[in-house]
Wavefront OBJ file of the C-alpha trace (Angstrom):
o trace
v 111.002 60.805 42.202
v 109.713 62.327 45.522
v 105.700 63.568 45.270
v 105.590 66.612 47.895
v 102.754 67.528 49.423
v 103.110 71.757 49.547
v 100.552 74.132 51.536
v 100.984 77.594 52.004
v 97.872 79.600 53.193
v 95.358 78.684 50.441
v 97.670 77.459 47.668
v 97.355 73.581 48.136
v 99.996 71.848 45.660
v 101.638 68.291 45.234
v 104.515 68.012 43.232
v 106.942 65.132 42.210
v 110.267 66.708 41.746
v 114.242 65.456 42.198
v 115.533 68.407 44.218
v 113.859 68.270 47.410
v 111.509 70.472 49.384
v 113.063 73.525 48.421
v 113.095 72.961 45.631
v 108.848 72.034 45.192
v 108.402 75.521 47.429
v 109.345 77.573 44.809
v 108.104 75.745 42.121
v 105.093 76.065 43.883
v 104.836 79.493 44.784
v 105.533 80.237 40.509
v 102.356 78.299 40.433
v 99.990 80.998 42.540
v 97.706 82.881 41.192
v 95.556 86.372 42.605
v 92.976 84.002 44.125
v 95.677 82.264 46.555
v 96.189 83.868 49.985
v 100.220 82.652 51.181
v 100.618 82.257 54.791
v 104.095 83.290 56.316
v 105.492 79.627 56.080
v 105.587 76.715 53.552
v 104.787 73.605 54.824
v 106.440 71.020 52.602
v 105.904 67.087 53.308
v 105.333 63.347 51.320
v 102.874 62.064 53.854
v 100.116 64.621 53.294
v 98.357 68.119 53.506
v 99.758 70.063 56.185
v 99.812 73.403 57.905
v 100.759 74.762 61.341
v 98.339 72.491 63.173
v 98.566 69.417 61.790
v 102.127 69.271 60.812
v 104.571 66.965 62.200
v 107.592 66.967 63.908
v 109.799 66.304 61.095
v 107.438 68.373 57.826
v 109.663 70.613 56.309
v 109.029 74.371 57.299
v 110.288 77.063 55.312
v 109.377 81.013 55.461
v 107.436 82.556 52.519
v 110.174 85.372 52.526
v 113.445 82.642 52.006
v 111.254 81.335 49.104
v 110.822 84.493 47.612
v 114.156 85.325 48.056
v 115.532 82.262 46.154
v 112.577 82.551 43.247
v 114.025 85.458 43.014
v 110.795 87.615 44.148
v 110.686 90.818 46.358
v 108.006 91.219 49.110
v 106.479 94.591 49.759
v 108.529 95.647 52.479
v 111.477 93.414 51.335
v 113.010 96.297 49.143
v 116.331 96.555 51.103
l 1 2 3 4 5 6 7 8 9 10 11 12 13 14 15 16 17 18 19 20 21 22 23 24 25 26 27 28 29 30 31 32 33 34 35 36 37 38 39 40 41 42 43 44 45 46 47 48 49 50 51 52 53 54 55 56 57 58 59 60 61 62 63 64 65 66 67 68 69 70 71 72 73 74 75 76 77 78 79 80
């Protein structure tokens, strides 16, 4: 089973799950709490910690609003 590495503004996660990156994204973003400050992207790799500096060519990216969307969640000014 794949361990994930998942950063998203503060919230710092790993995760081994089956389904891929996805998958450990929303997973992970169940897992926040008031404390954790989300950036606008997920940065989702098996290597290591990264963000939008340090990540590499081939880390998985994915918004924080196609996340959301699939959790199920509604940003602020998402209510279309």
């Amino acid at each position: 089973m794949p361990k994930y590495y998942i950063k998203c503004g503060t919230l710092e996660l790993i995760r081994s799950i089956e389904h891929g990156p996805i998958e450990a994204a929303i997973q992970a973003l169940g897992d926040t709490n008031s404390n954790d400050i989300l950036d606008e992207h997920f940065y989702i790799d098996e290597r290591g910690m990264y963000d939008y500096a340090t990540a590499k060519p081939d880390t998985t990216v994915i918004t924080l609003k196609k996340v959301a969307k699939l959790a199920g969640w509604t940003l602020g000014k998402d209510e279309e």
